[in-house]
C-alpha positions as CSV (number, residue, x, y, z in Angstrom):
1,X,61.5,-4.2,37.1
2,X,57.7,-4.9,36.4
3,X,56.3,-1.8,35.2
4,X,52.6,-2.8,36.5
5,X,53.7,-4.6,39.5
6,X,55.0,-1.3,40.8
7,X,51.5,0.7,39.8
8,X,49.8,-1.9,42.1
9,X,51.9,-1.8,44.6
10,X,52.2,1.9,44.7
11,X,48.1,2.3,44.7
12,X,48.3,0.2,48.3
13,X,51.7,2.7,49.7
14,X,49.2,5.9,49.0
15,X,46.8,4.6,51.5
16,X,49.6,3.2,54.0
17,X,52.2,5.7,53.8
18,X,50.5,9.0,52.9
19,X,47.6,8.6,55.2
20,X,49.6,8.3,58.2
21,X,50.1,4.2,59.1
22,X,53.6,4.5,60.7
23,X,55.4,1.8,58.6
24,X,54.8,0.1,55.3
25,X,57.6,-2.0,55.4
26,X,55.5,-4.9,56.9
27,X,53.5,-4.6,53.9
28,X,55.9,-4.7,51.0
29,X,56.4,-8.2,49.2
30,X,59.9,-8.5,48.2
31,X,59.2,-11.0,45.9
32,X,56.4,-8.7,43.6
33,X,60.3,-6.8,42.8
34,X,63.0,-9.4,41.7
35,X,65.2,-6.6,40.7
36,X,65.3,-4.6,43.9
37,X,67.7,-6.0,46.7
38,X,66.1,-5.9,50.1
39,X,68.9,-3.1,51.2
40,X,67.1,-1.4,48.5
41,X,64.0,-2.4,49.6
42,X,63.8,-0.8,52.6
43,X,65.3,2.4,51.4
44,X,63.7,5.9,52.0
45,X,63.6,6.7,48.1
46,X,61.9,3.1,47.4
47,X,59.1,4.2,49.0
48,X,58.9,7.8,47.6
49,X,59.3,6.2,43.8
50,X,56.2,3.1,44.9
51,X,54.0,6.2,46.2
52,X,54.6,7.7,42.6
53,X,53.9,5.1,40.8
54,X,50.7,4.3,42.8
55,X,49.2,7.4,41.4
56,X,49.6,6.4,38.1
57,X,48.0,2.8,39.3
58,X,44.8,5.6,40.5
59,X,45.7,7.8,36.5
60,X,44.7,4.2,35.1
61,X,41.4,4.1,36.4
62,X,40.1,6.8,34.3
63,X,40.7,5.6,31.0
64,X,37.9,3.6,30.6
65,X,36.0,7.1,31.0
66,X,38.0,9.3,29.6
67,X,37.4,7.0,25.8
68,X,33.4,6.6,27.3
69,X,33.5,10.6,27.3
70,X,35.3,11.9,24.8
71,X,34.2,9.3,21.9
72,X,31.1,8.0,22.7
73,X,29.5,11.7,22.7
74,X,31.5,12.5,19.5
75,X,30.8,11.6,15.6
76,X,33.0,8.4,15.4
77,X,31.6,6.0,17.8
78,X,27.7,4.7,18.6
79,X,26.5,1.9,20.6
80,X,24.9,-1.5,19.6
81,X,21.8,-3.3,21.4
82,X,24.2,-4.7,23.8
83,X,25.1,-1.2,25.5
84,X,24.4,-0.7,29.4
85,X,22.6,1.8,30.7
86,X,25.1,4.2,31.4
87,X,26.4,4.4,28.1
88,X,23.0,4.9,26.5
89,X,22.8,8.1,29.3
90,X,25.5,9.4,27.7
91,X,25.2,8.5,24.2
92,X,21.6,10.4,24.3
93,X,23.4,13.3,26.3
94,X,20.7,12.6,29.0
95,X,23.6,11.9,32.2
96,X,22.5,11.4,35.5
97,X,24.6,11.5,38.2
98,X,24.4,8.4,39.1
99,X,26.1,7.5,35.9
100,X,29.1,5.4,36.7
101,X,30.8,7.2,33.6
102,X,30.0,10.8,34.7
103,X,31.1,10.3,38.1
104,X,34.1,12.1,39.3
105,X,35.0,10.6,42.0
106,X,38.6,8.9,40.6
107,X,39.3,12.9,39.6
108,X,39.3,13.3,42.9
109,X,40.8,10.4,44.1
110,X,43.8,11.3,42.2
111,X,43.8,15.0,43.0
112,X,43.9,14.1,46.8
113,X,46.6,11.7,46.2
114,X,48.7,13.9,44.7
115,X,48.2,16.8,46.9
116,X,49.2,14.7,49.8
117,X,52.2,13.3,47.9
118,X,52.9,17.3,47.0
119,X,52.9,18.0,50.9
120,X,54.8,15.3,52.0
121,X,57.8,16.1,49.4
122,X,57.2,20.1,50.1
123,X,57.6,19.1,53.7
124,X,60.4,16.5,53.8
125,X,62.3,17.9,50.8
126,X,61.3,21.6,50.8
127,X,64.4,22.2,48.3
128,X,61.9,21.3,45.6
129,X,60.2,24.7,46.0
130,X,63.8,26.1,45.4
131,X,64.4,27.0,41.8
132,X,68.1,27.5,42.8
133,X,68.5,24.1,44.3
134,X,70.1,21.4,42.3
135,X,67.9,19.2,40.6
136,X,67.2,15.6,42.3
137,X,65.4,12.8,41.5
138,X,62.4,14.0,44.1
139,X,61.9,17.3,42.1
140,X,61.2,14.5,39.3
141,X,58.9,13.1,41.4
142,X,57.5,16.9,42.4
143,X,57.3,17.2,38.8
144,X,55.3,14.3,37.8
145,X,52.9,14.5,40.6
146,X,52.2,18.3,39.6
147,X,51.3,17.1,36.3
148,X,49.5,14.5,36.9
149,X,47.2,16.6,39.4
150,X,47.0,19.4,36.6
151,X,46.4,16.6,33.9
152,X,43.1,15.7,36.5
153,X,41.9,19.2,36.4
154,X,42.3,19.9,32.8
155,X,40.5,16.4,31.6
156,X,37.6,17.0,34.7
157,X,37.0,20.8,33.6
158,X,36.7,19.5,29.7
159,X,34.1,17.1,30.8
160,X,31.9,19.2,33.5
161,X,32.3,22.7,32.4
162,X,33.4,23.6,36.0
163,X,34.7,21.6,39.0
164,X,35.5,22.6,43.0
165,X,39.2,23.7,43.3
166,X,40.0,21.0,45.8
167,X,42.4,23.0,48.4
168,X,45.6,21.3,48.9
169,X,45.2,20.7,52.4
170,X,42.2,18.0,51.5
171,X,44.8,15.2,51.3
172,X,42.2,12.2,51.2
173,X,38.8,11.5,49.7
174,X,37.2,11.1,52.3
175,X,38.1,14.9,53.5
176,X,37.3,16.2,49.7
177,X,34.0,13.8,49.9
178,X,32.8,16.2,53.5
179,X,34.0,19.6,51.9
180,X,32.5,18.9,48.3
181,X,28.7,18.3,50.5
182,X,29.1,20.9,53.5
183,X,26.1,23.4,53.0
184,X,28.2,25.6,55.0
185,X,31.8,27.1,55.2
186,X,34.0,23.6,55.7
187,X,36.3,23.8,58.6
188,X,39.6,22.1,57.5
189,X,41.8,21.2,60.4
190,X,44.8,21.9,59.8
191,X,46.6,24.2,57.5
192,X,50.3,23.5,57.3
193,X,52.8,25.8,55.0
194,X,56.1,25.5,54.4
195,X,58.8,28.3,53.3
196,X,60.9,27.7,50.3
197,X,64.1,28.3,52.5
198,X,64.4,24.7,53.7
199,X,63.5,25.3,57.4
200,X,60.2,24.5,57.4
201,X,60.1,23.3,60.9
202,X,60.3,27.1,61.9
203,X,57.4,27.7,59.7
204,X,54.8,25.1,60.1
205,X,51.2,26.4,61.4
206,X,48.5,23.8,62.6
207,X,45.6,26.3,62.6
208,X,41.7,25.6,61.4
209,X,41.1,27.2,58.3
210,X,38.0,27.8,57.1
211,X,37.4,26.4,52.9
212,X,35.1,28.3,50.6
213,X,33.5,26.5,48.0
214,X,35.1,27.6,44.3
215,X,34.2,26.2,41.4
216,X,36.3,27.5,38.2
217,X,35.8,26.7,35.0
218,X,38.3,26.0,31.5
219,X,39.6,29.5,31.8
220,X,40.3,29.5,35.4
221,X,41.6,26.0,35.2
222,X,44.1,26.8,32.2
223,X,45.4,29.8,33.4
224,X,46.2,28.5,37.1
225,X,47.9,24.9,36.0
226,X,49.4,26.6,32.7
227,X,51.5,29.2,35.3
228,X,51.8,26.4,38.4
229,X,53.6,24.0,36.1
230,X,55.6,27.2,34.2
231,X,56.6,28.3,38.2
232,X,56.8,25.1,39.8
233,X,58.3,22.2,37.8
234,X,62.5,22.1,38.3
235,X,62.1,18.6,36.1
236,X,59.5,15.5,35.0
237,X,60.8,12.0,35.2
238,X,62.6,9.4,37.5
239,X,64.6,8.3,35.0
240,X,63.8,4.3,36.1
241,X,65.6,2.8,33.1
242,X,68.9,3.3,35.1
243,X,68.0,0.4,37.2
244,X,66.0,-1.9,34.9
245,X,67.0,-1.1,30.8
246,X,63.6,-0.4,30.2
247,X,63.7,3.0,28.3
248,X,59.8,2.3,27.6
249,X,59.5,3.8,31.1
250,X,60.7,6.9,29.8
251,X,57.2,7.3,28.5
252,X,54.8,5.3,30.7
253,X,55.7,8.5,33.5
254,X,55.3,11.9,33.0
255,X,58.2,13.6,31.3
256,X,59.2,16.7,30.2
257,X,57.6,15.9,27.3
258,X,54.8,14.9,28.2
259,X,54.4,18.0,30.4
260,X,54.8,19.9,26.7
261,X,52.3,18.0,25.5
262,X,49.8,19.2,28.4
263,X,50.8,22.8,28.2
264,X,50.4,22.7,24.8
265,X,47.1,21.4,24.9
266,X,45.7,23.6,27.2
267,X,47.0,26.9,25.2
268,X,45.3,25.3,22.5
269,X,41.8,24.9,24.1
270,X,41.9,28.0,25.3
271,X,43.1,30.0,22.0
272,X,46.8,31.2,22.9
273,X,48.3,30.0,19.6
274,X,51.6,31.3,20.3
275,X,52.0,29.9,23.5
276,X,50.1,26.4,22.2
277,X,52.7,26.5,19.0
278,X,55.7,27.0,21.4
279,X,55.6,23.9,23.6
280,X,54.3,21.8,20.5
281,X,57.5,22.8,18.8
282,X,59.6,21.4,21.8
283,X,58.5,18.4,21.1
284,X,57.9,18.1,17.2
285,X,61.7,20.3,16.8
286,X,63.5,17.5,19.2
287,X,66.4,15.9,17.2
288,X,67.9,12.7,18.5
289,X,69.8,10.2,17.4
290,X,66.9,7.6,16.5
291,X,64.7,10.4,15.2
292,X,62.4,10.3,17.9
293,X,58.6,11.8,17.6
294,X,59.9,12.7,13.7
295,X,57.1,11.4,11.6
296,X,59.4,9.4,9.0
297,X,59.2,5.7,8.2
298,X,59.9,3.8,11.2
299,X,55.7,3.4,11.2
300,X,54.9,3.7,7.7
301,X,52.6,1.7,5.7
302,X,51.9,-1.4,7.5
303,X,54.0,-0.9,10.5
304,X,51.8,2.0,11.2
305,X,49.7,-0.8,13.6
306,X,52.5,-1.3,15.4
307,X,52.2,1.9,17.3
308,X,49.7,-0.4,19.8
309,X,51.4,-3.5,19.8
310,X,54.0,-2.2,21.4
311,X,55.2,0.8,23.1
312,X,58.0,2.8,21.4
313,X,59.4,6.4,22.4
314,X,59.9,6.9,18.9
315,X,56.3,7.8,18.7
316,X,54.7,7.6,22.2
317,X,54.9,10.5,24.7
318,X,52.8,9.3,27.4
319,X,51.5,6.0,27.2
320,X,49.7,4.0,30.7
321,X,51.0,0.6,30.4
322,X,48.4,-2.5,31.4
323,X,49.7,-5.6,31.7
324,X,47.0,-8.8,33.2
325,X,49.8,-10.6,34.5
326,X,50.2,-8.2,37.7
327,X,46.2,-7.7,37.3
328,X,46.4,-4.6,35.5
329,X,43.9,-4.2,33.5
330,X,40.9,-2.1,31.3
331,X,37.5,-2.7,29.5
332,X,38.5,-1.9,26.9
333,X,37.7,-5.1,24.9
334,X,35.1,-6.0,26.8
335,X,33.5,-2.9,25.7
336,X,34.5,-3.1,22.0
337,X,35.6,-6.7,21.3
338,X,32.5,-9.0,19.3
339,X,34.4,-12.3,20.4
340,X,32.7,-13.7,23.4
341,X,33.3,-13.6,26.4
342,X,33.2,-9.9,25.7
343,X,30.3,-8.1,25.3
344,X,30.7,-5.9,22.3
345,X,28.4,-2.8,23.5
346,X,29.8,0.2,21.0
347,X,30.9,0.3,17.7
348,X,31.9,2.5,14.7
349,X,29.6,4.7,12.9
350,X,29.3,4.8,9.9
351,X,30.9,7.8,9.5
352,X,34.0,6.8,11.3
353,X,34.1,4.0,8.5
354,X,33.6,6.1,6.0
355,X,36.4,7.9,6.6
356,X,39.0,5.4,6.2
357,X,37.3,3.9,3.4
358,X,36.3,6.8,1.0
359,X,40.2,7.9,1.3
360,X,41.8,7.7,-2.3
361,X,45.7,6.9,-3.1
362,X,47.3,7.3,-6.1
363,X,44.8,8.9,-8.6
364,X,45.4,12.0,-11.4
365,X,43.2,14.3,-12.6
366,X,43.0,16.5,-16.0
367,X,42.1,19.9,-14.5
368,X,40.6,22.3,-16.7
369,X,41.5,25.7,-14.4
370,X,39.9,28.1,-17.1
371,X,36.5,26.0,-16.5
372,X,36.5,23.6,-13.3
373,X,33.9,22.0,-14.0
374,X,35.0,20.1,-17.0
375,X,38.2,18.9,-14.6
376,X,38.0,15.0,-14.1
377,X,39.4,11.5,-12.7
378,X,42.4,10.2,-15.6
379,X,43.3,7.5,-13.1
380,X,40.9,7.0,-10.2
381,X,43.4,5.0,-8.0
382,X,43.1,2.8,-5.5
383,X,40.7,3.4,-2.4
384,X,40.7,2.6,1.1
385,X,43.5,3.5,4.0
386,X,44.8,-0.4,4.9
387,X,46.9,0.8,7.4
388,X,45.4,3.4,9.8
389,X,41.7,1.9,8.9
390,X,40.8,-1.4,8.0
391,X,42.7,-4.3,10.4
392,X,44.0,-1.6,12.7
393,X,41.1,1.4,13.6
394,X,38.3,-1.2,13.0
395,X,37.0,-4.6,11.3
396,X,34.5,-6.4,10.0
397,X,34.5,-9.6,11.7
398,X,31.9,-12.9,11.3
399,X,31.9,-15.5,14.4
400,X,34.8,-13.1,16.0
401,X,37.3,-13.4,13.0
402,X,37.8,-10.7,11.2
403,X,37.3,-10.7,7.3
404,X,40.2,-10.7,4.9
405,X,41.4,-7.1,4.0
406,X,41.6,-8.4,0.5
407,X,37.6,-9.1,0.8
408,X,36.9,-5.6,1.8
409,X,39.5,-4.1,-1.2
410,X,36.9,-6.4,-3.3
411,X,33.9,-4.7,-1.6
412,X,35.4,-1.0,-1.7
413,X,35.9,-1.8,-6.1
414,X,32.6,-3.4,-6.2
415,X,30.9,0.2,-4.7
416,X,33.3,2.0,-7.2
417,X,31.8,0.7,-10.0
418,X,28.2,1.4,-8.5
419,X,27.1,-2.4,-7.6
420,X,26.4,-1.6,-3.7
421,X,24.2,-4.9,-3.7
422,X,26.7,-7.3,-4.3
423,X,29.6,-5.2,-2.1
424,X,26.9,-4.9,1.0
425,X,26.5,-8.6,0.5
426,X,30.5,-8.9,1.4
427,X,30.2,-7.7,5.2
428,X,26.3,-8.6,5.1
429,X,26.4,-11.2,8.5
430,X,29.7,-8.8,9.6
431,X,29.9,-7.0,13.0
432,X,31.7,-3.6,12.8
433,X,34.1,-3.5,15.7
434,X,36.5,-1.0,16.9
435,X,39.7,-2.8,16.4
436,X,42.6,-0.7,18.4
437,X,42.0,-1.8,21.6
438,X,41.9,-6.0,20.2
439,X,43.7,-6.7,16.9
440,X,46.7,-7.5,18.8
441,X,45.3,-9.2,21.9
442,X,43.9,-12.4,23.3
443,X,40.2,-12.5,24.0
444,X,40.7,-12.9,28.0
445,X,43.7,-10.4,28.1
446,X,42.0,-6.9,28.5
447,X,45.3,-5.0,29.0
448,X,45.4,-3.0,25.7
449,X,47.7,0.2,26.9
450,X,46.0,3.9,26.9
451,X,48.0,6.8,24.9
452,X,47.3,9.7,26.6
453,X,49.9,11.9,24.3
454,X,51.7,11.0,20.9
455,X,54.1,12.3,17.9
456,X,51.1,12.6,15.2
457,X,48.6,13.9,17.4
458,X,51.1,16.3,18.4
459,X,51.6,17.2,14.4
460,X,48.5,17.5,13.8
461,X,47.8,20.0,16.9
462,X,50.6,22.3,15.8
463,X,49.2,21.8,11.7
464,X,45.8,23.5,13.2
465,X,47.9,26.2,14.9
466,X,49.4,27.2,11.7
467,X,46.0,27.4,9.7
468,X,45.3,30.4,12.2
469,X,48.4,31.8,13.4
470,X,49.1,35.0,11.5
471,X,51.6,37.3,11.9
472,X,52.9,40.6,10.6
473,X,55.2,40.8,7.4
474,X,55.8,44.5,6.7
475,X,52.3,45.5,5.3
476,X,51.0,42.5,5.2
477,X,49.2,39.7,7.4
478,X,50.6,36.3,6.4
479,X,49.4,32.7,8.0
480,X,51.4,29.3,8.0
481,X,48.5,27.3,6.0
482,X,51.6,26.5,4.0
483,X,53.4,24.9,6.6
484,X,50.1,23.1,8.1
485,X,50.0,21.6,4.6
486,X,53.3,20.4,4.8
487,X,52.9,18.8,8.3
488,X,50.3,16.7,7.6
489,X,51.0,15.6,4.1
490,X,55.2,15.3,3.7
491,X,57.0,16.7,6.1
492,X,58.3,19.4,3.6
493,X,58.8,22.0,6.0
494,X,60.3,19.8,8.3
495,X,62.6,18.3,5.9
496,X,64.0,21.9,4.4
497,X,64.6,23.7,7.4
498,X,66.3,21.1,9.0
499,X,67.6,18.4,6.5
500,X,65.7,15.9,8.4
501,X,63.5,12.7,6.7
502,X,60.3,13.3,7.6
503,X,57.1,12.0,5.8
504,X,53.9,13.6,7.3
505,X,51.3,12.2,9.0
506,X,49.6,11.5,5.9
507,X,52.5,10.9,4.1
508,X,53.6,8.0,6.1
509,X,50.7,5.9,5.3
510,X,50.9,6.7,1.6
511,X,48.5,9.4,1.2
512,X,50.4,12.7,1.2
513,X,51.7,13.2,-2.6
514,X,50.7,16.2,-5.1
515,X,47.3,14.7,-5.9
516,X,46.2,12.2,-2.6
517,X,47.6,14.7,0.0
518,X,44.9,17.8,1.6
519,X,44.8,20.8,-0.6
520,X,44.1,23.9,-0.5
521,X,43.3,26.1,-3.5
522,X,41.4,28.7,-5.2
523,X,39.7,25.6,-6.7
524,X,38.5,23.0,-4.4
525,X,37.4,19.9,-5.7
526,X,34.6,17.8,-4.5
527,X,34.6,14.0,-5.6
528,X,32.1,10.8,-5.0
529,X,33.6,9.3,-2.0
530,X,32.6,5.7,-3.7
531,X,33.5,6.4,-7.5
532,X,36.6,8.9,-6.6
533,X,34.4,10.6,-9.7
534,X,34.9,14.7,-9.6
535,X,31.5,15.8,-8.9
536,X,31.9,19.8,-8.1
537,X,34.1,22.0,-6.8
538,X,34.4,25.0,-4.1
539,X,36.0,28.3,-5.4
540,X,37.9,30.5,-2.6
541,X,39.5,32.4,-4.8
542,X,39.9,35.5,-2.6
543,X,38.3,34.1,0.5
544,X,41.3,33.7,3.1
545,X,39.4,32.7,5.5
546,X,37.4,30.3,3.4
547,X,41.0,28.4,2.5
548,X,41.3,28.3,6.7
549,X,38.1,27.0,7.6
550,X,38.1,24.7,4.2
551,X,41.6,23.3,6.1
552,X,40.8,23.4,9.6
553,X,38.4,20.2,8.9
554,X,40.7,18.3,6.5
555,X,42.8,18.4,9.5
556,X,39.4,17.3,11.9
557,X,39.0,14.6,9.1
558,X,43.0,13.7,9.5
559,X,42.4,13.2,13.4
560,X,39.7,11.0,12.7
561,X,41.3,8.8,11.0
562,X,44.9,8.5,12.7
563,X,43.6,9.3,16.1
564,X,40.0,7.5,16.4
565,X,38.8,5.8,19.8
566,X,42.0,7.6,21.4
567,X,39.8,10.2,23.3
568,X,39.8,13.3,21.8
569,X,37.1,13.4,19.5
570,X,34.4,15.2,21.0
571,X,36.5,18.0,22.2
572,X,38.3,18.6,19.0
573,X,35.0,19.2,18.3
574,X,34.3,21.4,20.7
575,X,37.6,23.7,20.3
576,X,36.4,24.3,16.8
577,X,33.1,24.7,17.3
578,X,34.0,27.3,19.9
579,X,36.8,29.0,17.7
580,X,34.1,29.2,14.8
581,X,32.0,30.3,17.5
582,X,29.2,28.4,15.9
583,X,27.9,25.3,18.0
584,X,25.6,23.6,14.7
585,X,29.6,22.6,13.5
586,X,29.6,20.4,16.8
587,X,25.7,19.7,16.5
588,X,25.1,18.8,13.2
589,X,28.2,16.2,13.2
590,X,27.0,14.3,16.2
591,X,23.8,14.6,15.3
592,X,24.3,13.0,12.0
593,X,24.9,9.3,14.0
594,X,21.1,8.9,15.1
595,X,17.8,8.0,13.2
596,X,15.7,10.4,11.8
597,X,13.3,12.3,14.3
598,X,16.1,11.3,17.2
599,X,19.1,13.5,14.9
600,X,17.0,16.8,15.3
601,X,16.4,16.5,18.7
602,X,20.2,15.9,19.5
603,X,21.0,18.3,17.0
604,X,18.8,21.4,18.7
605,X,20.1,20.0,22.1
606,X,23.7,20.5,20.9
607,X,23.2,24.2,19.5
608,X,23.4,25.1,23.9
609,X,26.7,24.7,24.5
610,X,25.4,24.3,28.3
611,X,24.9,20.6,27.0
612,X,28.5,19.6,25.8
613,X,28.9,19.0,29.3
614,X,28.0,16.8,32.3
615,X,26.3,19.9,34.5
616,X,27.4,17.5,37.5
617,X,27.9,20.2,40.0
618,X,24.4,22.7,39.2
């Protein structure tokens, strides 16, 4: 089976089977399915299983915006003299609505779909609503279609601030289209329930209702799809891999852990801890036989790039699956890629760079603790992350190639020693390109896949949940900083409570031992992110909440660099900012990307927090 034949296929069956064409078995190609025997063909469950997988085929067509959105307007990405006009709009926070990146209209799209697949299952399979029922493979499908329509809200609301609760009775866009402009009251015309005992012909009512405009925002949002999937959801994922061996569909539909994912997420943005920690833990606790989502070596070092070559449930939880030879595909390289034909309109900042490069492995220090700031550098190691940053993250490349890692180790000693003329002179004709989407691809292939959820951002989620989760021991207030720690460098925690190998997110790239790994102290050392050199130090001693915030953005630093370009950045920026409840966190780092004069007028922009969002429906 053909993973991204089916996603085609299935975006045509919405149209013709959900919108009310009396057949699509005239339309169906046997031949697009070489597995499926026409008996099966023509089967009532092929049909409900294409629909499904032709939302996903309408799910794909918001990744290009989803990266445009939540990167773009973040610290780690910038754009280059080749940028359209859109993304300079949203680069310089200046959106109009006719911005083809601000648009909502696929949100909508695929919230229409899926309330009209949600209706047709409630209505020919009304067991679904029936927690008592035995599970079937169409309360799989009720499950992923709930999740994928919650997944819309939750990504729309992050980007808008508020959007229009689309009723489930607008089953098309072209009915969400009319209600979304009415001036007036829309008149919907028809409003069909159905009871959860299974008779639903007895208790289907074709009256016109009358629609009132809502528009809810992150709170409303979280706390409606957060209880819907809780109440709702008997189970999350045809399990496809019974007809095909392809357990990488496992993760290219929504699953149950994928739904964790979500749920955890959203508990997150909206600062339940305990709830966030919870559904994190489902996921990072999970023991299996091949050590699945455990951060241990099976992407360590080098192999940490394989991660996007390929996809592997050992690490991926959700992952939409491109594929050019059934036409699915992204801009992705177009975007990013310097290798003509593309157009290579955005490009790492500095920053983003800087983070990957000014990273130091394997140094000591003599520490003087009665005086800190005699402490210094014995050995000053070896700088540079080779296998998140450089090759993988992003590149240097001259005429489309990119330049030997061995040239840029050069470059990175060169700057150690203080001779930034002769490094810059290494990567002096060099374009710096986001890499992620292109190290692994052909220039005409544009299919690089789109993670929406995996294992280390999931670590790193729950390590930020334990640097403010405290809890009542006796008479005192104790935190999990400890345990944070241990998450993102080693995997201690992990590997002591429940015997199992685990390295850390940091860890499994080489940078997680006594001396490279985060710390957090009474002492604090600062160092010369060129020379390693120690150059001061911060003293918390005492300050509990100093040690949190201190850690909260080594963590922000650790997303950066194992998570870049993946679409999260600008609202991890956001949650913090908003949990620090202090906007000039958010400000000053995106700021910091433009020119003098240009950085203080985004940076006063960004102290509103009215303008970390596309005010598309004022």
């Amino acid at each position: 089976m053909k993973k991204m034949g089916k996603y085609t296929r299935g975006i045509l069956l919405i149209f013709v089977v959900l919108l009310g064409v009396s057949s699509c078995k005239d339309f169906l190609n046997p031949e697009q399915e070489i597995n499926i025997t026409e008996d099966k063909l023509f089967d009532d469950w092929y049909e409900y299983r294409s629909i499904e997988m032709g939302l996903y085929g309408l799910q794909q067509k918001l990744v290009e915006q989803l990266v445009i959105l939540g990167e773009l307007r973040g610290d780690l990405l910038t754009i280059t003299e080749n940028a359209d006009a859109d993304m300079i709009e949203i680069y310089n926070f200046n959106v109009s609505k006719e911005n083809k990146y601000a648009s909502p209209t696929n949100f909508f799209k695929l919230i229409s779909a899926c309330n009209n697949f949600i209706k047709v299952l409630e209505r020919e399979y009304p067991e679904v609503t029936n927690s008592a029922s035995p599970v079937t493979n169409y309360d799989r499908l009720y499950g992923e279609a709930l999740c994928m329509r919650a997944w819309a809200y939750f990504n729309a609301v992050r980007i808008y601030g508020k959007v229009p609760f689309i009723y489930e009775s607008l089953t098309t866009i072209e009915e969400v289209e009319s209600f979304l402009a009415s001036t007036t009251p829309y008149v919907d015309s028809v409003d069909i329930r159905f009871s959860r005992d299974g008779y639903y012909n007895d208790t289907i009512f074709n009256n016109p209702i009358t629609l009132e405009k809502q528009y809810y925002d992150k709170e409303l949002i979280i706390d409606y799809f957060t209880n819907e999937l809780v109440a709702k959801v008997k189970a999350v994922g045809v399990n496809h891999a019974i007809d095909n061996n392809d357990n990488t569909w496992e993760v290219s539909i929504w699953n149950t852990h994928a739904m964790n994912a979500l749920l955890g997420q959203m508990y997150l943005t909206q600062g339940d801890l305990v709830n966030a920690a919870g559904y994190f833990q489902k996921i990072t606790n999970l023991v299996t036989d091949n050590f699945r989502y455990q951060l241990d070596n099976s992407f360590s070092g080098g192999n940490w790039q394989n991660i996007f070559v390929n996809i592997d449930n050992r690490e991926h939880i959700f992952t939409l699956w491109f594929n050019k030879a059934n036409f699915q595909q992204n801009s992705f390289q177009m975007m990013f890629d310097s290798r003509e034909p593309n157009k290579y309109m955005l490009k790492p900042t500095r920053a983003a760079v800087l983070k990957w490069e000014t990273i130091w492995d394997n140094y000591t220090l003599i520490e003087n603790t009665a005086i800190p700031s005699r402490t210094r550098i014995d050995v000053r190691g070896t700088p540079g992350d080779f296998s998140r940053g450089y090759g993988v993250s992003y590149a240097y490349t001259v005429n489309g190639q990119a330049v030997s890692p061995a040239l840029i180790q050069s470059m990175l000693y060169l700057k150690a020693e203080d001779d930034f003329r002769t490094a810059e002179l290494l990567t002096a004709d060099a374009d710096t390109v986001v890499w992620k989407y292109s190290f692994y691809k052909n220039i005409f292939d544009q299919d690089a896949d789109f993670i929406v959820y995996r294992a280390a951002g999931i670590h790193l989620w729950l390590a930020e949940v334990y640097v403010w989760w405290a809890f009542d021991r006796g008479n005192t207030v104790s935190t999990f900083t400890t345990r944070a720690l241990d998450i993102v460098n080693n995997g201690a925690h992990y590997n002591i409570q429940t015997n199992r190998d685990q390295l850390g997110v940091r860890g499994r790239v080489g940078f997680g031992g006594n001396v490279d790994g985060i710390k957090v102290g009474n002492i604090n050392y600062i160092h010369d992110p060129f020379s390693n050199k120690v150059t001061d130090y911060i003293d918390l001693t005492g300050d509990l909440v100093g040690k949190q915030l201190y850690l909260e953005e080594q963590i922000l630093d650790e997303r950066a660099r194992e998570l870049a370009f993946e679409g999260e950045r600008f609202y991890d920026l956001m949650r913090v900012a908003r949990r620090r409840n202090d906007p000039s966190f958010l400000a000053e780092k995106v700021s910091s990307k433009f020119q003098e004069g240009k950085r203080e007028e985004i940076y006063t922009l960004l102290l509103d927090e009215n303008n970390w969002y596309i005010n598309y429906f004022d």
